[in-house]
C-alpha positions as CSV (number, residue, x, y, z in Angstrom):
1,X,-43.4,145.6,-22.5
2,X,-43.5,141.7,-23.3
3,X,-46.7,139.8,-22.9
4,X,-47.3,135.9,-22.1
5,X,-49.9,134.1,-23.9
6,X,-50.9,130.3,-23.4
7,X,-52.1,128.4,-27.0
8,X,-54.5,125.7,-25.6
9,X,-53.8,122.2,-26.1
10,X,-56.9,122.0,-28.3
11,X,-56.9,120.5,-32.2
12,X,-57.9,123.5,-33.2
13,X,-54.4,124.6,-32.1
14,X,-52.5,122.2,-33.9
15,X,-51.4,119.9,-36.9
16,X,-50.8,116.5,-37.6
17,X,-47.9,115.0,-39.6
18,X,-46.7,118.3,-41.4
19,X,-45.6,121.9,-41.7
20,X,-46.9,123.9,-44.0
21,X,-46.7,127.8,-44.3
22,X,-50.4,127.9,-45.6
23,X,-51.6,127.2,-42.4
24,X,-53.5,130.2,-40.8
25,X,-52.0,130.9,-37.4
26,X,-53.5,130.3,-34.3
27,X,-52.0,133.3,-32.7
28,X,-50.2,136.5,-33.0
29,X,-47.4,137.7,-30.9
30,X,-45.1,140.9,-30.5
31,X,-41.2,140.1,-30.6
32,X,-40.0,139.4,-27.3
33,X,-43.3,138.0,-26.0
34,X,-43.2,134.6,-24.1
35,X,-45.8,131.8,-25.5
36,X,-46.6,128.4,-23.2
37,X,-48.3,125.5,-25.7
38,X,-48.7,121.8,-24.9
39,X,-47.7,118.8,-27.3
40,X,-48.6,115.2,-27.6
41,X,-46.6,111.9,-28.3
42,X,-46.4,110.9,-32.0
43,X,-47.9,108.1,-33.1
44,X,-51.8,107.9,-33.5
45,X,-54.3,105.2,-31.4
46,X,-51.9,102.0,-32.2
47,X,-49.2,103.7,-29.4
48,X,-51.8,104.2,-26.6
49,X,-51.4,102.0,-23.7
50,X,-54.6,99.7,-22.8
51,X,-56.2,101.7,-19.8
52,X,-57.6,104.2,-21.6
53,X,-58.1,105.9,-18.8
54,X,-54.5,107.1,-18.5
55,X,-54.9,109.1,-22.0
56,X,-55.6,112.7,-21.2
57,X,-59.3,113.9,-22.4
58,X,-57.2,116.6,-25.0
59,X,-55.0,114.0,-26.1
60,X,-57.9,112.0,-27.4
61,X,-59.8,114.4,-28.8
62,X,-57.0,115.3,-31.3
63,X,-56.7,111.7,-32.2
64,X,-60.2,111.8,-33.1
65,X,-60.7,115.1,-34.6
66,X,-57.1,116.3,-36.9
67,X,-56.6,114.4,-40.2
68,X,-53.3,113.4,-40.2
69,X,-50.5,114.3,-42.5
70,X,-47.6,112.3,-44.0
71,X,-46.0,112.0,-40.6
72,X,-46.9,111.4,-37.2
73,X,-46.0,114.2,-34.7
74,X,-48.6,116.5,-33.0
75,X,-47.4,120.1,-33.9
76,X,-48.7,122.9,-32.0
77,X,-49.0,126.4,-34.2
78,X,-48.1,128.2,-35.9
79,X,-47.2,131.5,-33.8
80,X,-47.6,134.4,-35.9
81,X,-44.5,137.0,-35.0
82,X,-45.4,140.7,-36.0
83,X,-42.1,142.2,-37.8
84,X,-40.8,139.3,-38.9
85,X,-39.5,138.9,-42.8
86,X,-38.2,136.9,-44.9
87,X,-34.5,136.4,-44.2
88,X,-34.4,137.6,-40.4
89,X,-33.6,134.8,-38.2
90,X,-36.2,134.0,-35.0
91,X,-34.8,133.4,-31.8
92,X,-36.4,130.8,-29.8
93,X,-35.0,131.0,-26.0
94,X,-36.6,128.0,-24.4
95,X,-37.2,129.1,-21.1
96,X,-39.2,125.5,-19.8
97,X,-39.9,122.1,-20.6
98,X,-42.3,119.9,-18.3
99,X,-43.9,116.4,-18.9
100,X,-48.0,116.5,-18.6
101,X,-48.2,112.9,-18.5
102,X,-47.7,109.6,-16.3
103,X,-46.7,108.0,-18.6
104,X,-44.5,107.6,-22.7
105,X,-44.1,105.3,-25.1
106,X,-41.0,103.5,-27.1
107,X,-41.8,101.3,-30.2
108,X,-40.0,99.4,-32.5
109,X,-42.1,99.9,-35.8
110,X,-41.9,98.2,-38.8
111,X,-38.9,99.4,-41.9
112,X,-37.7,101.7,-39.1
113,X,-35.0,102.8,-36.9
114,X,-31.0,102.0,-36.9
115,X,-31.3,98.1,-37.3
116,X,-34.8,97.8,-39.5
117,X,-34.0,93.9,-40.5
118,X,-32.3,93.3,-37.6
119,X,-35.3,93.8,-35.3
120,X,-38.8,92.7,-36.7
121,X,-40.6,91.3,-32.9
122,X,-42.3,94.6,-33.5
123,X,-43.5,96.1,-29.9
124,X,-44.3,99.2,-27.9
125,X,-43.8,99.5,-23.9
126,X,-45.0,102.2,-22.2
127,X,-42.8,103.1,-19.1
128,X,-44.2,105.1,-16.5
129,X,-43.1,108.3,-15.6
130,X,-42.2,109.5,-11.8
131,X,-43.1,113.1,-11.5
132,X,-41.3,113.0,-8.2
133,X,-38.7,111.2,-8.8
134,X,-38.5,112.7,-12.0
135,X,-37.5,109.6,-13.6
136,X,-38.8,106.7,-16.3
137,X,-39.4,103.7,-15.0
138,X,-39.0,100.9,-18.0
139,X,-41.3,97.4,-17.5
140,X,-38.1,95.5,-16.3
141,X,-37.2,97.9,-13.6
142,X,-34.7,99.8,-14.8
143,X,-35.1,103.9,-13.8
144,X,-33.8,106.3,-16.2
145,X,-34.1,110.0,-15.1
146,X,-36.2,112.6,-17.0
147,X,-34.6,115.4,-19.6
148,X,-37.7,116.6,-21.4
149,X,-37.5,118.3,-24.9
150,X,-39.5,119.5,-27.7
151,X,-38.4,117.0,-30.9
152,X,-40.0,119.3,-33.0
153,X,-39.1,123.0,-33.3
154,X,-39.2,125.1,-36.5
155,X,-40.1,128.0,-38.6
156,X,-42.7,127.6,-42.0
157,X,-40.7,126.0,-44.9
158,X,-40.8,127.9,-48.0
159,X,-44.2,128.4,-49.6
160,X,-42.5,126.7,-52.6
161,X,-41.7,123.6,-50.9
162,X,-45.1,123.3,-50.1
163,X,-46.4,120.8,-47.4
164,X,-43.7,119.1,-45.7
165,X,-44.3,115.8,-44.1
166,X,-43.0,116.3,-40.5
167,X,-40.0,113.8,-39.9
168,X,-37.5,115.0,-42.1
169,X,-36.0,118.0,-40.6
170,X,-34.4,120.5,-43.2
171,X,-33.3,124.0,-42.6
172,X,-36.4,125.3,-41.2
173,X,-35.4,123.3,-38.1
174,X,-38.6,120.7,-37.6
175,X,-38.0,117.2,-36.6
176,X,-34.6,117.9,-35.3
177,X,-34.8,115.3,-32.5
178,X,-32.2,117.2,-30.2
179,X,-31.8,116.8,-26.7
180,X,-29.9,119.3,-25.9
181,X,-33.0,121.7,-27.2
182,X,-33.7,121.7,-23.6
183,X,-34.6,124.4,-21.1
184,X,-32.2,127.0,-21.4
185,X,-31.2,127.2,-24.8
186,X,-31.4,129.2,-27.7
187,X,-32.5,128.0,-30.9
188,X,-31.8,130.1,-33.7
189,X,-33.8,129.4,-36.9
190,X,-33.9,131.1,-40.7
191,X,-37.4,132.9,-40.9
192,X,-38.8,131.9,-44.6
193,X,-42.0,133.4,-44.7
194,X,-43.5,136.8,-43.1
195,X,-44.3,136.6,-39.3
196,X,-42.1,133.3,-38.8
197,X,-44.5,131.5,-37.8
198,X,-43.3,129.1,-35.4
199,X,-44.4,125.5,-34.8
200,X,-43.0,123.3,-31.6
201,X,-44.4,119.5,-31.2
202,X,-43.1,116.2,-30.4
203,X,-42.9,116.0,-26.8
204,X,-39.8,113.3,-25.9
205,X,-39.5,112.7,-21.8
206,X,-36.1,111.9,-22.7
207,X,-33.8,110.2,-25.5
208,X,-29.7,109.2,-26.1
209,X,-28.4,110.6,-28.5
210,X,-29.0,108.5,-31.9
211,X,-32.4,107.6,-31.4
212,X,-31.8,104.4,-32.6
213,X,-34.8,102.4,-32.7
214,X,-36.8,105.0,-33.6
215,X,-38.2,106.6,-31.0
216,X,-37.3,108.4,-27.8
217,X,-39.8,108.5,-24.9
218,X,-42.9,109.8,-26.7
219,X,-44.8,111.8,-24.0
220,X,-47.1,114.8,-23.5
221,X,-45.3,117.8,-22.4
222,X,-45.8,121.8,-22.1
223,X,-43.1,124.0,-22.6
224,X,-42.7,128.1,-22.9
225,X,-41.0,130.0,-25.3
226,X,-39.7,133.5,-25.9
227,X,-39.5,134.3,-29.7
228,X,-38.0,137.4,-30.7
229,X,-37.4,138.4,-34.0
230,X,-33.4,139.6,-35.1
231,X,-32.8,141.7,-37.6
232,X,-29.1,141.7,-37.2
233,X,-28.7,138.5,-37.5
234,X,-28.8,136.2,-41.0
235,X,-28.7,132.6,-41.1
236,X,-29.4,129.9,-43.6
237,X,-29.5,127.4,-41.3
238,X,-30.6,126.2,-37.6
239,X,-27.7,127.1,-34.9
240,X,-27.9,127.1,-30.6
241,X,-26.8,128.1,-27.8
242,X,-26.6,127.4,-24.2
243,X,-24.7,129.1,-21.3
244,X,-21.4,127.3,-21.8
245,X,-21.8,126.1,-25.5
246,X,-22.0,127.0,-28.8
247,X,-24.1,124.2,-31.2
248,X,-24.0,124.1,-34.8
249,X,-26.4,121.6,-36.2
250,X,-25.5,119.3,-39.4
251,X,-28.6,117.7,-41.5
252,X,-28.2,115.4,-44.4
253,X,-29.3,111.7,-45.4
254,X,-25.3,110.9,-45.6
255,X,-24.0,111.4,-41.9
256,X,-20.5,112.4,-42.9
257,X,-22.1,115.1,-44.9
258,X,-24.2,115.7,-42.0
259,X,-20.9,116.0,-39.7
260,X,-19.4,117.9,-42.5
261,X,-21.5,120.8,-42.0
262,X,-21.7,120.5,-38.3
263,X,-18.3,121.6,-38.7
264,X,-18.4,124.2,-41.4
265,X,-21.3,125.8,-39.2
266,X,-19.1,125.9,-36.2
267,X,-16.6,127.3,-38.3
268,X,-18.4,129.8,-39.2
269,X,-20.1,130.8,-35.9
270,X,-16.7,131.2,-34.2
271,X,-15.5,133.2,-37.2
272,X,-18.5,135.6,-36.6
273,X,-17.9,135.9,-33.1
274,X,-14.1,136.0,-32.6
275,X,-11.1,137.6,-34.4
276,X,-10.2,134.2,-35.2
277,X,-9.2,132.9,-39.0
278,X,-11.0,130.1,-40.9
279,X,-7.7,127.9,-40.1
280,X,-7.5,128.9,-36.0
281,X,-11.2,128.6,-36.1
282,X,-10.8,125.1,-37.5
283,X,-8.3,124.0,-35.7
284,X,-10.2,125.1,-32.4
285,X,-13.0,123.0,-33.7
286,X,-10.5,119.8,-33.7
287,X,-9.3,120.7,-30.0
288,X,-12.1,121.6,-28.6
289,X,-15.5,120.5,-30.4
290,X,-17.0,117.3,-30.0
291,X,-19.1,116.3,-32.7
292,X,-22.1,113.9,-31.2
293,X,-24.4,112.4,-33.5
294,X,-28.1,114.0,-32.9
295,X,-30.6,110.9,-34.9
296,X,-29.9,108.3,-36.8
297,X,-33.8,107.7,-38.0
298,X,-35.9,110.8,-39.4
299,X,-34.5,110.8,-43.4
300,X,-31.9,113.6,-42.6
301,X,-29.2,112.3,-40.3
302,X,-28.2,114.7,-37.5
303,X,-24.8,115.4,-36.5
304,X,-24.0,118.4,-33.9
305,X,-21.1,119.8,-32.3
306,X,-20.7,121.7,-29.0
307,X,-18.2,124.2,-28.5
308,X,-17.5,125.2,-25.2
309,X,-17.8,129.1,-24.8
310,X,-15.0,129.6,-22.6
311,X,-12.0,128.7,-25.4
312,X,-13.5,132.1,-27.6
């Protein structure tokens, strides 16, 4: 029988700026348990609006109590998964998403995003957010409805890559920055290091895909997992799923190379799952795939295709 456990959105619960498989987990799960954690924006006390009042009491007291790493996200973990192994893959099923704030931020920051030299008025808004309405409402009026998602979702890296600064996802998953890791999908991710150990952080209130000038909505938000650990499975890299869709996932500083291995991925998948060739599988891709690209701004480009299920 599965259990639910809650992590609590305490610093003790979490890192700042990195993943690292060193760090001692702050909680042990069965396969097939279900695990509800809260996350933070990124960004440290420079992104806070000026009412201080509005910043939740846990939110502040993780800006002033974890030493931050070379990045800036708020990571919640890691989730110890008992039975996992190096080379099993750990499937995430994200079962909910919600905001647990009134309110995000968007920046544009200094030597980054899409257009760095193009944009240097260097500013940060922060829309409010309509929990009824479930929509963002930007300073000049415009409304822009709500699709929450974890930016951040990953396994350890390899102990021999050692601390990872958290903005460059690599195959571990991490800084992915994909909206369609919503609720109701299933992430799968390579497990590098005995019991996973899974981190999720990040919280975006919603974002286009491309993430051009740097940032999506940076909010709080809680979501709940299911992790299981497969054995059957083996993967070297991050792939999804949804109910209609398959979604291979493409990471690289070059985005051709990126979209390059969105495809082979795909490929691959369909291969695995069909009676299909390498050629019909490929051509199916060119039919029926549509490549969109994930981030343009965290180091590794993102490049993703969906694959609707019905053509397999």
């Amino acid at each position: 029988m599965s259990h639910h456990h809650e992590i609590p959105a305490t610093p003790e619960s979490m890192v700042w700026g990195y993943l690292d498989s060193t760090t001692p987990p702050v909680l042990e799960i069965s396969s097939g348990d279900t695990v509800t954690l809260h996350s933070f924006p990124a960004g440290g006390k420079e992104s806070l609006p000026a009412d201080k009042s509005l910043v939740p009491a846990d939110y502040l007291a993780a800006l002033d109590t974890l030493v931050q790493g070379p990045g800036p996200h708020f990571i919640t973990g890691p989730v110890y998964v008992r039975g996992a192994k190096r080379g099993d893959v750990l499937q995430v099923d994200i079962l909910s998403v919600k905001i647990r704030q009134d309110w995000g931020f968007v920046s544009i920051l200094p030597l980054l995003g899409t257009l760095p030299d193009e944009f240097t008025d260097y500013e940060t808004i922060h829309p409010k957010i309509d929990h009824k309405r479930n929509v963002s409402i930007m300073p000049w009026g415009t409304e822009i409805p709500l699709d929450p998602f974890f930016g951040i979702i990953a396994t350890a890296p390899p102990a021999a890559w050692g601390r990872c600064g958290s903005p460059v996802p690599r195959a571990f998953g991490g800084n992915m920055d994909n909206k369609e890791l919503r609720a109701g999908t299933t992430l799968y991710l390579p497990v590098f290091n005995e019991g996973a150990l899974f981190f999720a952080g990040d919280g975006h209130g919603v974002q286009g895909d491309g993430e051009v000038c740097i940032t999506a909505l940076e909010t709080g938000v809680t979501g709940t997992f299911r992790l299981s650990v497969r054995k059957d499975m083996k993967l070297s890299w991050p792939f999804a799923e949804n109910a209609t869709h398959l979604m291979s996932i493409g990471l690289d500083e070059d985005l051709d190379d990126a979209a390059k291995q969105a495809v082979r991925e795909m490929v691959k998948h369909v291969c695995q799952r069909t009676n299909l060739s390498r050629n019909q599988a490929y051509m199916l891709c060119s039919l029926a795939g549509n490549l969109r690209v994930t981030q343009l701004v965290d180091g590794n480009k993102g490049i993703h295709m969906l694959l609707p299920k019905s053509f397999l």
